[in-house]
C-alpha positions in Angstrom: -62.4 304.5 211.0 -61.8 301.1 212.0 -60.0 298.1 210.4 -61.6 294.9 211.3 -59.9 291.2 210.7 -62.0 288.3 210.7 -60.1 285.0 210.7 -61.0 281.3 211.7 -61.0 280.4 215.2 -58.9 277.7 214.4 -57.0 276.6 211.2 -54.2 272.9 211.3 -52.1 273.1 208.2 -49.7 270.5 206.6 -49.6 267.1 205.4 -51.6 264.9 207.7 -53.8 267.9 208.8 -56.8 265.7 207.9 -56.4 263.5 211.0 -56.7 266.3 213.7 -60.8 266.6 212.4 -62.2 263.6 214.9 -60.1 265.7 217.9 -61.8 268.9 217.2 -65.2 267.5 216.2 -65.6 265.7 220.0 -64.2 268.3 221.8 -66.7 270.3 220.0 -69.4 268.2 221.1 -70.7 267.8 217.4 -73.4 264.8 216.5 -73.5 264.2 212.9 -71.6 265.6 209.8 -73.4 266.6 206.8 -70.7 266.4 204.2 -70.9 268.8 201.5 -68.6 267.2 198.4 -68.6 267.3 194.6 -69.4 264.2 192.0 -65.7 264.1 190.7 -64.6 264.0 194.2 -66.2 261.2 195.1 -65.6 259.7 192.2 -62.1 260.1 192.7 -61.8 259.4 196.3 -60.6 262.5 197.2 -63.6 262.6 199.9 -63.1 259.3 200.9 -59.7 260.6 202.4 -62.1 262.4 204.8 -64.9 260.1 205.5 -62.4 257.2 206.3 -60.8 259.2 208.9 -64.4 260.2 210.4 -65.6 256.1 210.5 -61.9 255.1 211.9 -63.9 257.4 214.9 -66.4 256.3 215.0 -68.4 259.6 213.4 -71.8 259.2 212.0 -72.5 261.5 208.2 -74.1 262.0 205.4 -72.8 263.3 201.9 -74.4 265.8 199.7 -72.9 265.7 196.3 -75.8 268.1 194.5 -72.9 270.5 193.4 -71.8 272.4 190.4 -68.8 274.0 189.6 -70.3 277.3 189.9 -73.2 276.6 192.8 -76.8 277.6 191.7 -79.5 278.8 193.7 -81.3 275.7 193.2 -78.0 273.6 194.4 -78.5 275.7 197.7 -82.0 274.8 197.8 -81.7 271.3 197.8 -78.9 271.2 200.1 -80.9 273.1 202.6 -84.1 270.3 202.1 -81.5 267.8 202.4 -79.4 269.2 205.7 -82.7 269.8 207.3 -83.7 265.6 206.3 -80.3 264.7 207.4 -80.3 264.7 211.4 -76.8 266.7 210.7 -76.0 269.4 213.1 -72.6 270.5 211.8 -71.2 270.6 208.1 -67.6 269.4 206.9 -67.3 271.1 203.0 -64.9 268.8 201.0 -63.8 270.8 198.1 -63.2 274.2 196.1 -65.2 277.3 196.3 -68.1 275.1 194.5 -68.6 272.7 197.8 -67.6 275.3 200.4 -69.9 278.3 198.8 -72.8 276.0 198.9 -71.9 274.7 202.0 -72.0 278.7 203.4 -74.9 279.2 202.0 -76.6 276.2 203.2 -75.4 276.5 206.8 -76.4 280.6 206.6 -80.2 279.9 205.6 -80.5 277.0 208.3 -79.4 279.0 211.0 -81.5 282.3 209.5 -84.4 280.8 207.7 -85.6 284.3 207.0 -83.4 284.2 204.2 -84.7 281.3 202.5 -85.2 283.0 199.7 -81.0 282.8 198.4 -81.5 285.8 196.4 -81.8 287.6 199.5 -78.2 286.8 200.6 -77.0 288.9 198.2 -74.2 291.9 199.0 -73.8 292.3 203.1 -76.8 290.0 204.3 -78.4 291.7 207.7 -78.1 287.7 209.3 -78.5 287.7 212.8 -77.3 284.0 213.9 -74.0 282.5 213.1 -74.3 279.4 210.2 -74.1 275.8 211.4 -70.6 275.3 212.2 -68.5 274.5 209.4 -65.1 272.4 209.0 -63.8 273.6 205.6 -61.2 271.1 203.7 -59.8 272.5 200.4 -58.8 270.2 197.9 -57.8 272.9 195.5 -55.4 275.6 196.5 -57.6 279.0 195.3 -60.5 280.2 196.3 -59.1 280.2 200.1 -63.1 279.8 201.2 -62.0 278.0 204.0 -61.0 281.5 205.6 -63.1 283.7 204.0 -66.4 285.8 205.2 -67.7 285.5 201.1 -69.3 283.0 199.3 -70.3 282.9 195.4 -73.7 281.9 193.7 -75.1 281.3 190.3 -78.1 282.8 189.2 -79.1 280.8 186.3 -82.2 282.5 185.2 -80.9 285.6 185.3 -77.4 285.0 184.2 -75.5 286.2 186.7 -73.5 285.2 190.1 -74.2 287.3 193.0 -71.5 287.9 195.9 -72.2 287.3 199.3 -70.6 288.5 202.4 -71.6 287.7 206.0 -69.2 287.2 208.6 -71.4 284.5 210.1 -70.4 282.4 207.7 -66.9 282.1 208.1 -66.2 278.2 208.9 -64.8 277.2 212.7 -62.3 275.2 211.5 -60.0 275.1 208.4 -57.3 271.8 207.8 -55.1 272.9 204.8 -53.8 269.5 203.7 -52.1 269.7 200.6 -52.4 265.5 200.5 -56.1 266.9 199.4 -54.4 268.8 196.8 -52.3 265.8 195.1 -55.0 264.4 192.9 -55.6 268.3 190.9 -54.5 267.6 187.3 -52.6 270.3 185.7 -55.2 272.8 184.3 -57.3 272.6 188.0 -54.1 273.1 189.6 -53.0 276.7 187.4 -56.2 277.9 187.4 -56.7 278.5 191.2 -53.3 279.0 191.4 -53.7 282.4 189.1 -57.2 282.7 191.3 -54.9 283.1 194.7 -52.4 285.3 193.5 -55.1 287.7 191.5 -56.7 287.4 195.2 -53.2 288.4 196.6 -52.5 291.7 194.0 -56.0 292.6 194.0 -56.6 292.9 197.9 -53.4 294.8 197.9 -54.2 297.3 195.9 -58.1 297.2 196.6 -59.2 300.5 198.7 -59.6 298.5 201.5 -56.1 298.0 201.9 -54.2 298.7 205.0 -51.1 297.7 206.8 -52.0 294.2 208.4 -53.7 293.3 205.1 -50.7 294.1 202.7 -48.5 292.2 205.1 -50.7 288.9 204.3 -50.8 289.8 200.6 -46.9 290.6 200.4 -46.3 287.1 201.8 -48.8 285.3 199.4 -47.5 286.7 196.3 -44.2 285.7 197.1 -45.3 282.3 198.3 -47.5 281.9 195.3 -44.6 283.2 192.8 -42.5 280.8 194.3 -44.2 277.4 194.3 -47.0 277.5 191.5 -45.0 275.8 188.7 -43.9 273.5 191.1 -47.5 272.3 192.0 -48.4 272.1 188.5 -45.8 269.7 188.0 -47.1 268.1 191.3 -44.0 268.4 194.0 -45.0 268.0 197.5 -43.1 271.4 197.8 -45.1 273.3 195.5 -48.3 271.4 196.6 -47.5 272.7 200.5 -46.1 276.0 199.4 -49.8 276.7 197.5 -51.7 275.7 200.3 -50.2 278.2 202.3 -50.0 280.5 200.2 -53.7 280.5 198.9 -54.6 280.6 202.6 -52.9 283.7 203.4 -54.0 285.6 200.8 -57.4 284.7 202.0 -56.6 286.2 205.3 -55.9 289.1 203.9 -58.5 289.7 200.7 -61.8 288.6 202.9 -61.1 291.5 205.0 -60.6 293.9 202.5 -62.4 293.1 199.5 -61.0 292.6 195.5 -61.8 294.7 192.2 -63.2 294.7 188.5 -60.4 291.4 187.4 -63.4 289.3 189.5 -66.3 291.0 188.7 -65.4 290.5 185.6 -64.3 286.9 185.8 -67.7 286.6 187.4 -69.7 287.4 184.6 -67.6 284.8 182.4 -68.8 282.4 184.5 -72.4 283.2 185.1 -72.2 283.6 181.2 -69.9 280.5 179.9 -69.0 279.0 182.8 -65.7 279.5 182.6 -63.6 278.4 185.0 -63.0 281.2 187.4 -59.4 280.7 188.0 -59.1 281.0 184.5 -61.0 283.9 183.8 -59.3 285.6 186.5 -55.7 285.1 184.7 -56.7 286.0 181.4 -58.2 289.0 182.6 -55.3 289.8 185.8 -52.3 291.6 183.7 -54.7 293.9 181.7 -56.7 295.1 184.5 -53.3 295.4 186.3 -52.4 297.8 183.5 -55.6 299.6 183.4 -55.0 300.0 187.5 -51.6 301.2 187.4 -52.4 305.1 187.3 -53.8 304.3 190.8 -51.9 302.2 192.8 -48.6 304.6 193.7 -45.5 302.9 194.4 -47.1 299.3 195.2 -46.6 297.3 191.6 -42.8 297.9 192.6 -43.5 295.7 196.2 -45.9 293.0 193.9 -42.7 292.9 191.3 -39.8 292.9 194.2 -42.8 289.6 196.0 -42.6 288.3 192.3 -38.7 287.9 192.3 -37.5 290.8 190.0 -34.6 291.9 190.5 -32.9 295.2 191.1 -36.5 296.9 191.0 -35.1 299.7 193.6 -33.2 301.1 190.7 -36.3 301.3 188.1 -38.3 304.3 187.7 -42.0 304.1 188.3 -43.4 303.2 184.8 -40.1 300.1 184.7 -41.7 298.4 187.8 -44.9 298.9 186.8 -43.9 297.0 183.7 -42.1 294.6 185.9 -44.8 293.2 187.7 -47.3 292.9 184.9 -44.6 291.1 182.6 -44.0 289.0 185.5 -47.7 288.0 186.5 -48.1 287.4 182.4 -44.6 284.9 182.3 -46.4 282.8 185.3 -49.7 282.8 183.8 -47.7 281.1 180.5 -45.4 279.5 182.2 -47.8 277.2 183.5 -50.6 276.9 180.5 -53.5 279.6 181.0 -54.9 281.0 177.5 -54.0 284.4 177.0 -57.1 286.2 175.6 -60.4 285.5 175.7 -60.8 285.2 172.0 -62.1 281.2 172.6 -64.6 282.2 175.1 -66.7 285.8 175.0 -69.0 286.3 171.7 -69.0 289.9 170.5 -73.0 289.9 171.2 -72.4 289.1 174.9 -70.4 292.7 175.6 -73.1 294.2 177.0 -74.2 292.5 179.1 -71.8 291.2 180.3 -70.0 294.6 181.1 -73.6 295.5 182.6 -73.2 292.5 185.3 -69.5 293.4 186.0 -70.2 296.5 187.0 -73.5 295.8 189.2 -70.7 293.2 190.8 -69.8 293.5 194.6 -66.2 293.7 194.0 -66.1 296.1 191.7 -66.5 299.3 194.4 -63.1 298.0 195.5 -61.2 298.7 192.4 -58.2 300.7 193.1 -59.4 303.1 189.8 -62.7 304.3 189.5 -64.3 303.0 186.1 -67.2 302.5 184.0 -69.7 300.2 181.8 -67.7 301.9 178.9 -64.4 301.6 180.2 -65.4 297.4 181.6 -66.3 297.0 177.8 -63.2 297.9 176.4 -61.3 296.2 178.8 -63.4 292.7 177.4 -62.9 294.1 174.0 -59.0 294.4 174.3 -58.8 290.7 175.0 -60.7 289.5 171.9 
């Protein structure tokens, strides 16, 4: 069988990176920008960062700003009756997950209006035409849309978020500023931190994994390990190091898939709209313990990328340890709740185990499970 890598076609990193958009956009031949951007950012002037550079050029947009934290179908909706209004031929996404998924999903159903209907995007979409071109700017250093072939929508009648994966909607062009990343408070800042390493340790142990794919996720957990407390406390080191970091992990996880820590996560939020970095940390080191049986000799690597020391000398179940403790000493060290006593209700268990299960990711796990097994995972963190 065949391992395929999909990747931008082009990606600018580092402070600054912001600036090299006009260059790319003319030489591109693009008209009008659609800019897909959240309330707070705009609020904030986090977007403005962006739109300034695009009038110092002399480049005509629009904003969109219809977007939730966890994108609905009826965000995606309106975006698509507002691109098509617009006169906008590409679309620059300004944001997390939130702006970019809804900006994939926008830019997939213009370019294949046969799948109008956003259900129907579900799982591995037969799409037949590449989205509008997208210029994905992160402002949070997580979700690591900007390089990935997935995208992540709330179904709010039925409870539920739905995975998407197309390769057609991977964006052209990804600018990994971290001067995007410097207005995060604190709690933003952990909470996709903890999402971009769970998307480093699960994609390495995922049964997708292969060679190419644990050398991105090797390097992510290290640079994740590394430089998360320092972006929490805001240092342009820790900020740089996470943007890098998220990104690679993204290079590798898109191409391989995750496992049950985010179809879990994913019912939390469909459910309570929990953040999903958070959910993903809460749930990370006991689904990492659950996984271990499966996984061979590669908790050792995770704990050696972590910074543990001496792990050459430990025997199997010591590094296993290892890299759990480790994973659980970040996720404290820099404020995530530990259990999920605060957030899931005792009625909700079904259900929500249910919708983990019927998740995309959850075929990836390294260990086979169950809606049985999902519950009592849920159960052991009440």
């Amino acid at each position: 069988m065949a391992n395929r890598i999909v990747l931008n076609e082009t990606s600018y990193h580092g402070a600054g990176a912001v600036r090299e958009i006009p260059g790319e956009v003319k030489a591109r031949g693009f008209q009008k920008a659609f800019v897909c951007s959240d309330p707070d950012l705009l609020k904030f002037g986090v977007t403005k960062k962006v739109t300034d550079v695009l009038e110092e050029a002399g480049l005509a947009y629009e904003i969109y700003s219809d977007i939730k934290p966890n994108p609905t179908i009826e965000n995606v909706q309106s975006g698509v009756a507002s691109f098509q209004a617009s006169g906008a031929d590409y679309i620059i996404a300004i944001g997390g997950g939130s702006s970019m998924d809804t900006a994939k999903a926008v830019g997939i159903i213009i370019a294949n209006p046969e799948f109008a209907d956003v259900r129907s995007l579900e799982g591995v979409a037969p799409t037949k035409k590449p989205s509008v071109p997208i210029i994905a700017v992160p402002t949070t250093a997580g979700t690591a849309a900007e390089v990935t072939i997935n995208y992540v929508i709330t179904d709010v009648e039925k409870k539920r978020k739905f995975v998407c994966v197309d390769v057609h909607d991977i964006p052209v062009l990804a600018v990994i500023d971290p001067d995007m990343m410097s207005s995060m408070p604190k709690g933003l800042t952990a909470a996709t931190g903890m999402d971009a390493l769970t998307h480093a340790i699960e994609g390495y142990i995922t049964k997708g994994a292969w060679e190419m794919t644990d050398m991105f996720h090797l390097k992510a957990i290290e640079i994740i390990s590394k430089n998360l407390r320092g972006a929490v406390d805001n240092t342009p080191e820790g900020r740089e190091g996470m943007a890098l970091g998220q990104y690679v992990a993204g290079m590798g996880f898109s191409n391989v898939g995750l496992g049950i820590v985010h179809s879990m996560a994913h019912s939390l939020g469909a459910v309570y709209d929990t953040p999903h970095g958070v959910g993903n940390a809460i749930l990370l080191p006991t689904v990492m313990e659950y996984n271990a049986p499966c996984t061979g000799e590669k908790y050792r690597e995770i704990a050696r990328a972590m910074g543990v020391l001496n792990v050459d000398a430990m025997t199997q179940e010591e590094y296993r340890r290892a890299a759990v403790d480790a994973v659980k000493q970040l996720s404290r060290d820099v404020g995530i709740p530990a259990d999920l006593k605060e957030i899931v209700k005792e009625e909700d268990l079904d259900f929500l185990s249910e919708s983990a299960f019927a998740d995309a990711c959850r075929p990836g796990n390294p260990r086979d499970t169950s809606v049985e097994e999902i519950r009592g995972l849920y159960q052991s963190l009440m």
